[in-house]
C-alpha positions in Angstrom: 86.4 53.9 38.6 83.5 55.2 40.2 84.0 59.4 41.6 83.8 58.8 45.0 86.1 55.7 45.0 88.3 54.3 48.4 91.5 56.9 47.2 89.4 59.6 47.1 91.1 62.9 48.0 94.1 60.7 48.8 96.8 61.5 46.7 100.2 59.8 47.4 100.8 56.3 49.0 101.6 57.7 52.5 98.1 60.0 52.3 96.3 56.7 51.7 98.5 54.4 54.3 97.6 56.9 57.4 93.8 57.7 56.2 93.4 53.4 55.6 95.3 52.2 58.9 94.6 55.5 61.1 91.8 57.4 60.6 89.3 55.7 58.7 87.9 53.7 61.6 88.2 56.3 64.6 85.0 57.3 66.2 83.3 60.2 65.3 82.6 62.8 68.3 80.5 65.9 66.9 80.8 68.7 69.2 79.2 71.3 67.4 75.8 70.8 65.3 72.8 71.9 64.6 70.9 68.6 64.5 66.9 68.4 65.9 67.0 66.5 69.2 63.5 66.3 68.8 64.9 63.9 65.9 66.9 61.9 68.0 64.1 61.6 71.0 61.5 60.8 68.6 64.0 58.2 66.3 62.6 59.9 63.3 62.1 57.9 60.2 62.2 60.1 57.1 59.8 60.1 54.4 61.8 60.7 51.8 65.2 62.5 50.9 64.2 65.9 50.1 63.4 65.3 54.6 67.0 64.1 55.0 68.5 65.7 52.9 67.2 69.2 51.7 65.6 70.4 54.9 66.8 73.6 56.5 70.0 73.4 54.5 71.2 76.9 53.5 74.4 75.9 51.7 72.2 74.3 48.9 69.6 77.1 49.2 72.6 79.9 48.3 73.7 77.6 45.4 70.3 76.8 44.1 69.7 80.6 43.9 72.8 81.6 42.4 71.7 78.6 39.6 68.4 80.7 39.0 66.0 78.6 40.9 63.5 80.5 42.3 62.6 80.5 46.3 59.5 78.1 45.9 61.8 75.5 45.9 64.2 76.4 48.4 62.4 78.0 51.3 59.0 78.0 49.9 56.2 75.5 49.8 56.7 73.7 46.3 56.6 69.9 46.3 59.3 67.7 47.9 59.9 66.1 44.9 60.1 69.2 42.9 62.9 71.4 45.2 64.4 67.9 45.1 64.6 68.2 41.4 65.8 72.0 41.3 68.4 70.9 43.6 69.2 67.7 41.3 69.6 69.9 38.1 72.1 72.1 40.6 74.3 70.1 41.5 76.1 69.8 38.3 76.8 73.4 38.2 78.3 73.1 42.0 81.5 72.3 40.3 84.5 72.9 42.4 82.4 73.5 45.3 82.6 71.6 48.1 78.7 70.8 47.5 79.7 68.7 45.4 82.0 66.3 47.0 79.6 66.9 49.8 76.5 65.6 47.2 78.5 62.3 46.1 79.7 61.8 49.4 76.7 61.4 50.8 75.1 59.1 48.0 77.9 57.2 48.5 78.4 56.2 51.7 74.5 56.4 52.8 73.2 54.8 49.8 75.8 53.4 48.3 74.7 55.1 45.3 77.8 55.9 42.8 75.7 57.9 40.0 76.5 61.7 39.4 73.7 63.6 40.7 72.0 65.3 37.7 68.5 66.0 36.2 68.3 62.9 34.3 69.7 60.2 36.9 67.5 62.0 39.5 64.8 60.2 39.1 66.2 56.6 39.9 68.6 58.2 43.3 64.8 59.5 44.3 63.8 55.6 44.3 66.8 54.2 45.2 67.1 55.9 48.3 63.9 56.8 49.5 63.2 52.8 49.2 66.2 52.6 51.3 64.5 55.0 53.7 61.9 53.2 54.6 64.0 50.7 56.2 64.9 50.5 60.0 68.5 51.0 59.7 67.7 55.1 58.2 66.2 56.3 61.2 67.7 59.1 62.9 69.3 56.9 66.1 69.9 53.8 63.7 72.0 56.7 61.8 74.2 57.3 64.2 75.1 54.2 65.3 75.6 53.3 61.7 78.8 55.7 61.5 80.2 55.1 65.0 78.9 58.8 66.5 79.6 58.6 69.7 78.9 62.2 70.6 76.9 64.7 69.1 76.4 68.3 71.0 73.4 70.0 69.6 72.9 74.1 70.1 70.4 75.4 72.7 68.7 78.2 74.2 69.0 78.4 78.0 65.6 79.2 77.8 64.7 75.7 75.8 63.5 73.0 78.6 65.2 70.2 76.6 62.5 68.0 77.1 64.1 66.0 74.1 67.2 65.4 75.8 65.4 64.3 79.0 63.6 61.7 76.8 66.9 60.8 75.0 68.7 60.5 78.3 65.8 58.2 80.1 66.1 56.0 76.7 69.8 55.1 77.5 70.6 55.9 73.3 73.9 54.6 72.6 75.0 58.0 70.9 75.6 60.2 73.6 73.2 64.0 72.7 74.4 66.5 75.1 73.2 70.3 74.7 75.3 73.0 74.2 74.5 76.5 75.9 73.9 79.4 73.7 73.0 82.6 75.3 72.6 84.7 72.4 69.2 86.8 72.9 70.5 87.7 76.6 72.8 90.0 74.7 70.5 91.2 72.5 68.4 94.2 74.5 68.0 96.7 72.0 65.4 94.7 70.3 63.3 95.2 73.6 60.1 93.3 72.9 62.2 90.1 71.9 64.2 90.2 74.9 61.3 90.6 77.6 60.0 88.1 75.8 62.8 85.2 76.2 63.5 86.6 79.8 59.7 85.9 81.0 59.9 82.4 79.4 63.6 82.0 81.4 61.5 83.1 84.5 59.0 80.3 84.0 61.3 77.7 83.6 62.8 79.0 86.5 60.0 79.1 88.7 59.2 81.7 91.5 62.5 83.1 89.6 60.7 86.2 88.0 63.8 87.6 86.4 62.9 91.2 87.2 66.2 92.3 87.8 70.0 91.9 87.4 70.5 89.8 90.0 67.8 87.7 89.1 68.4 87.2 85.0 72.0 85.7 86.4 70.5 83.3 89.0 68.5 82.1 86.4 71.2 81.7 83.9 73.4 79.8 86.6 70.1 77.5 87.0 70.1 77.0 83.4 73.8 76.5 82.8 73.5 74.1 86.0 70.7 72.0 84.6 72.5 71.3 81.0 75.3 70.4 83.1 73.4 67.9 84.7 72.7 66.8 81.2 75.8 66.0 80.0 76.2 69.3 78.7 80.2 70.3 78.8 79.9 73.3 76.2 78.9 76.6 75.8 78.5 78.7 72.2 78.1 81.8 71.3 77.9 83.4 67.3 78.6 86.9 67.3 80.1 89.4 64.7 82.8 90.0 67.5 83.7 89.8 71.2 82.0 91.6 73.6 84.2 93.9 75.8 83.1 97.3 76.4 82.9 96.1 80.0 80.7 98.0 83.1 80.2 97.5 86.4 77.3 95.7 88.1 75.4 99.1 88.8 75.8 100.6 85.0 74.7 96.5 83.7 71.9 96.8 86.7 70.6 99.8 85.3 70.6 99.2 81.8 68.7 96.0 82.1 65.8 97.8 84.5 65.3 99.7 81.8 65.0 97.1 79.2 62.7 95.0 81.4 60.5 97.9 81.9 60.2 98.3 77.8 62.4 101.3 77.2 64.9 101.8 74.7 68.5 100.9 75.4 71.2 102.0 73.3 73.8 100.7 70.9 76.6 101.1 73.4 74.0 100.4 76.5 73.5 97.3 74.6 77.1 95.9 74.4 77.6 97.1 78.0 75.1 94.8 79.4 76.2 92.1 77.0 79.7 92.6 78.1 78.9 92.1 81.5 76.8 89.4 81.0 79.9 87.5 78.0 82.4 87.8 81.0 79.9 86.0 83.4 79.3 83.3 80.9 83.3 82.7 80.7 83.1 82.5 84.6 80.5 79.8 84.6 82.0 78.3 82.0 85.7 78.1 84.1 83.8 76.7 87.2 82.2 73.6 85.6 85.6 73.3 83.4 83.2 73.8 80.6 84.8 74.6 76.9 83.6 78.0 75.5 83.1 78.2 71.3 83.7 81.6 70.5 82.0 81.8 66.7 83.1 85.4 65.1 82.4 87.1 62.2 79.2 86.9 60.8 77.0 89.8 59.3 73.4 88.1 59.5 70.1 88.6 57.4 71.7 90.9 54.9 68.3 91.2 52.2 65.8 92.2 54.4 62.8 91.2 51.8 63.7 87.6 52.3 64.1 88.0 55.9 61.2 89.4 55.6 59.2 86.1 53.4 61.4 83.3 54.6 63.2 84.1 58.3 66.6 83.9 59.6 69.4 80.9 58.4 68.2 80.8 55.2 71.5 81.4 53.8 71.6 85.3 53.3 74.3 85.6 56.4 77.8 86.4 55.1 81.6 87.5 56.2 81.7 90.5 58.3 85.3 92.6 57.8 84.8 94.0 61.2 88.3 94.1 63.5 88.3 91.3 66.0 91.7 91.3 67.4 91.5 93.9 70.4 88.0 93.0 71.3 88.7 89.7 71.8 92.4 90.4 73.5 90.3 92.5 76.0 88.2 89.9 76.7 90.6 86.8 77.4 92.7 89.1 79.7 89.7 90.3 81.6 89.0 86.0 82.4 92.7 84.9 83.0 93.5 88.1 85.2 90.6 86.5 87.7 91.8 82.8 86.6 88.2 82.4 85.4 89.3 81.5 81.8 87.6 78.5 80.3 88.8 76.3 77.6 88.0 77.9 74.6 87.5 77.2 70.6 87.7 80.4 68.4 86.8 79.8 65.0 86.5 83.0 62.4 84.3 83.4 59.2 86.8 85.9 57.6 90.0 84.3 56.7 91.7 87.9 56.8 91.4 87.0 60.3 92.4 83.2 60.6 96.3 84.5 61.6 95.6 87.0 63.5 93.1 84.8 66.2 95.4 82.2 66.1 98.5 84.3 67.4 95.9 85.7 69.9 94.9 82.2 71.6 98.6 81.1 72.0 98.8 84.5 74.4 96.7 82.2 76.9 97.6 78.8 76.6 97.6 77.4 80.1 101.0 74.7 81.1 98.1 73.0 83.3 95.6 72.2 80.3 97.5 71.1 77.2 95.4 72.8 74.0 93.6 74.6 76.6 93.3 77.3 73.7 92.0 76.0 70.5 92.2 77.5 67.1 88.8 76.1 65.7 88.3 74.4 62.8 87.4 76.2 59.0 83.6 77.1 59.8 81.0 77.7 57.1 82.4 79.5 53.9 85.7 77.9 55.1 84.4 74.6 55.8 86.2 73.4 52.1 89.5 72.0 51.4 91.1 75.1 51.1 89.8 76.0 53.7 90.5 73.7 55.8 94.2 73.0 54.9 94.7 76.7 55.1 93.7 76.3 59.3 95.8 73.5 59.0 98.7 75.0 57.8 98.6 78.1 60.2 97.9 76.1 63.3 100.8 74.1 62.4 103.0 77.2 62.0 101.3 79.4 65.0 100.8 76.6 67.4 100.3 72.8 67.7 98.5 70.8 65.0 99.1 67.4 67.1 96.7 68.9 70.1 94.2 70.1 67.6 90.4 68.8 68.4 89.7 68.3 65.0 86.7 68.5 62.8 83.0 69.0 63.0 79.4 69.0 61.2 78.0 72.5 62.4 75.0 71.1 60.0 71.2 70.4 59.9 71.5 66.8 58.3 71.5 63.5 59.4 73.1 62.9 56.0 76.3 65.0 57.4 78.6 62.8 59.0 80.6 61.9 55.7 82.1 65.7 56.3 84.4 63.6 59.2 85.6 61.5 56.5 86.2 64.3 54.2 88.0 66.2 56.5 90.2 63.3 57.5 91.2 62.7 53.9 92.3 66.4 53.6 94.2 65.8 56.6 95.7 62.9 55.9 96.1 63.9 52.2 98.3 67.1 54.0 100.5 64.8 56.4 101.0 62.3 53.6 102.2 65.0 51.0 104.7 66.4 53.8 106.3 63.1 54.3 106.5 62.8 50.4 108.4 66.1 50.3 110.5 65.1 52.8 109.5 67.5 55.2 108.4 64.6 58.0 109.8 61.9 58.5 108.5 58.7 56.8 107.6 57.4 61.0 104.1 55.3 61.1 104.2 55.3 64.5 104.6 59.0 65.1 102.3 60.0 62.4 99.8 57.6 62.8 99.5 58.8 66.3 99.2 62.7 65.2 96.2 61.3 63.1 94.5 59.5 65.2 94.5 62.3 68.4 92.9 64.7 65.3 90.1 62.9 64.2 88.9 61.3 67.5 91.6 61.0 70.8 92.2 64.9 71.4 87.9 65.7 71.0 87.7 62.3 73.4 90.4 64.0 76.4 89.7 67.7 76.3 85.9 67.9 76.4 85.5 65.9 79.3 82.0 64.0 77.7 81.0 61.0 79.7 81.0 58.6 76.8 
C-alpha cells in the first residue's frame, strides 16, 4: 500500500465514512495566505519544482538548517536543482514532522507521485514532475481550479495599489483573489525612516492626500480600506507579538505622529500609544463594512540578526513569544464592544500556553446577533500539525462551539499548498470518527455529517460574507 493511500490519517470506519461522504469533496475557501497575486494575474507557469515548491518557504528552510545544510541552498543563490537536492536528502530526516506528510501529500495529489522523497528517488520526482509542469493544467489559475478553490484571500499592504488584483478582477478568474488589509508598518513609528517612508507612498496613492498629519494618515487609511473593499476584500490582518491597548486620545496620537513625520524619535511607549489609537480605528472600520478582523499574536520576529542581516525577514528565524496576552487583548475588545464598533474577529496564538486562555477570552464577546461572531482561529504555524490542530479542536469544543468553527487554512507561499485542507479534514474527521467509536457521539450521519461539512467549507462560505 502506497504511504499516502485513500485511509490516510483515517483510522476507524466512522473517521473514513464522514471524511469519504462529507468532506472530501467540499470546496476549498482559503481566507488567509500568502500566495503572489502577481502569480494569479500573470497565470504563472513554473519552470520547475524547486519554483513551486521550494520558493520562499521557511518551514523547509528551518528544517534544512537543523539537517546541516548550509544557507546557499536555502536562501542563497545555489542552483535550483541543487537546494532541490538538499531539501530531497531532508526530507527523510523530517520524520514525525508534519513536513513530511506535508512532502508526500503534495507528490501525491499534484503529481500523483507515490515514491518517498529521498536522495536517491530525487532524481526521477525532478523529471516526473517538472515534465508535468510544463503542461497547461500546472499553471497557477489552472491550479486552483484543479482543487475546487473558490476563495483565496491574499495579505496586503494598504499602501500596495493591487494592480494584480485589478488585472485578476477584469479577467473574470473563476477563483475568486480578494486582498486582505494589513496595516502593520502604520504601527511601527519608532523605526522613523521606514515609516515616513510607507506614509509618503500611502500619500501618493492617495493623491493630493499628503498624509502630513493625523487627520490625514486616517483619511487615507479609510481610502485604502474603502478601495479593497471595492475589491472584494472582506478581511483585515494584523501579526503582532500582542494587542495593542495602551490607548490615548486624539491630541497625545496627534502629537506623537507630528513628530514622527517630521523625523524625530518617538518612544517605546509613544510608539504603542499611536498604534493603539490607530488598532482601535482599524476595529471601527472593520465593524462598519462588517469586515472580519484576524488578530495573529505571538510571534518574536528576526531573532539572529546576522541572517537578518544576509538573507531578510520570513526566512524562518521568527519563533514563539511567552509574552502575556490576556489583558491586552481583554482591553482591547471592551474598548470596541463598549462603542458597538466590534468586528468579527479570528484570534489565533503562536504559544499554545496561551491557546485556553484566548479562547475563554473571545466567548466574553460573542454577539446573539452574529452566531460565531468570535472565532477561536485555527493552529497557526508551529501549531499548524496534528497535534496541533486536534489540541484547538479539543479546547474549542470544550470552551465554545466546534460546529460554528470556520475551519482551516494555508497561511502559505505555495501553490503546492492546498493538500493542507485535505489534511486538516482527515484530522478532523479522524477526531469526530474516534468520538463516535468511544461512544461519546452518537453514531448519527446526519448530524455529524452536517458538523463536517459547515467545518471544512459551509461556516467559511456564511460568515465572511465573499461574493463567490
Amino acid at each position: 500500500m502506497s504511504f499516502i493511500h485513500d485511509d490516510f490519517l483515517l483510522q476507524s470506519q466512522s473517521a473514513r465514512d464522514l471524511y469519504h461522504d462529507h468532506a472530501e469533496t467540499q470546496p476549498i475557501i482559503d481566507y488567509h495566505s500568502h500566495l503572489s497575486p502577481e502569480d494569479v494575474a500573470t497565470d504563472r507557469k513554473f519552470e520547475n519544482l524547486h519554483e513551486i515548491w521550494l520558493e520562499g518557504d521557511h518551514y523547509k528552510w528551518r528544517a534544512m538548517r537543523a539537517a546541516g545544510v548550509a544557507e546557499e541552498f536555502c536562501t542563497g543563490d545555489a542552483d535550483p536543482y541543487d537546494k532541490y537536492l538538499a531539501w530531497a536528502r531532508t526530507v527523510p530526516q523530517t520524520l514525525r514532522n508534519p513536513l513530511y506528510h506535508w512532502t508526500h501529500l503534495e507528490l501525491k495529489r499534484y503529481f500523483g507521485i507515490d515514491e518517498l522523497l529521498s536522495e536517491e528517488t530525487a532524481p526521477r520526482i525532478w523529471e516526473q514532475a517538472n515534465e508535468q509542469l510544463a503542461s497547461p493544467e500546472f499553471s497557477a489559475r489552472q491550479i486552483l481550479q484543479r482543487f475546487k478553490v473558490q476563495v483565496v484571500c491574499t495579505t496586503d499592504d494598504p499602501a500596495d495599489c493591487l494592480q494584480h488584483h485589478q488585472k485578476i478582477e477584469e479577467d473574470a478568474v473563476p477563483t475568486r483573489i480578494y486582498p486582505t488589509f494589513r496595516p502593520d508598518k502604520v504601527f511601527a513609528a519608532r523605526d522613523v525612516v521606514g515609516f515616513n517612508a510607507w506614509c509618503d507612498q500611502l500619500a501618493t496613492l492617495c493623491g493630493d492626500n499628503p498624509v502630513a498629519d493625523l487627520e490625514g494618515l486616517l483619511r487615507a487609511l479609510r481610502n485604502r480600506h474603502d478601495f479593497f473593499h471595492a475589491l472584494g476584500g472582506r478581511l483585515s490582518d494584523h501579526g503582532m507579538t500582542q494587542c495593542f491597548a495602551n490607548f490615548c486620545d486624539f491630541e497625545t496620537a496627534s502629537s506623537i505622529f507630528s513628530r514622527a513625520r517630521s523625523g524625530e524619535c518617538v518612544h517605546q511607549k509613544e510608539e504603542d500609544q499611536l498604534a493603539s489609537f490607530l488598532f482601535l480605528e482599524s476595529g471601527r472600520l472593520d465593524a462598519e463594512k462588517s469586515w472580519t478582523k484576524q488578530l495573529h499574536l505571538g510571534p518574536l520576529r528576526n531573532n539572529n540578526s546576522k541572517l537578518f542581516q544576509q538573507a531578510g525577514r520570513d526566512i524562518g528565524c521568527d519563533s514563539m513569544n511567552d509574552g502575556r496576552q490576556a489583558e491586552s487583548l481583554s482591553l482591547f475588545l471592551d474598548a470596541l464592544a463598549r462603542e458597538n464598533s466590534l468586528p468579527k474577529m479570528v484570534v489565533y496564538n503562536m504559544n499554545p500556553k496561551d491557546s485556553m486562555t484566548l479562547a475563554t477570552m473571545i466567548g466574553n464577546f460573542q454577539d446573539p446577533e452574529i452566531p460565531g461572531k468570535m472565532q477561536y482561529g485555527s493552529g497557526w504555524w508551529y501549531l499548524d500539525t496534528k497535534s496541533g490542530m486536534e489540541a484547538q479542536m479539543d479546547i474549542l469544543s470544550s470552551t465554545g462551539l466546534l460546529s460554528r468553527f470556520v475551519g482551516m487554512l494555508t497561511d502559505s507561499r505555495s501553490f503546492l499548498s492546498f493538500t493542507r485542507h485535505e489534511y486538516f479534514r482527515r484530522i478532523l474527521c479522524n477526531l469526530v470518527g474516534r468520538d463516535v467509536e468511544s461512544g461519546e457521539l452518537p453514531n448519527d450521519s446526519i448530524l455529524l455529517g452536517n458538523l463536517i461539512e459547515n467545518i471544512c467549507y459551509k461556516n467559511a462560505r456564511d460568515y465572511f460574507g465573499f461574493q463567490l
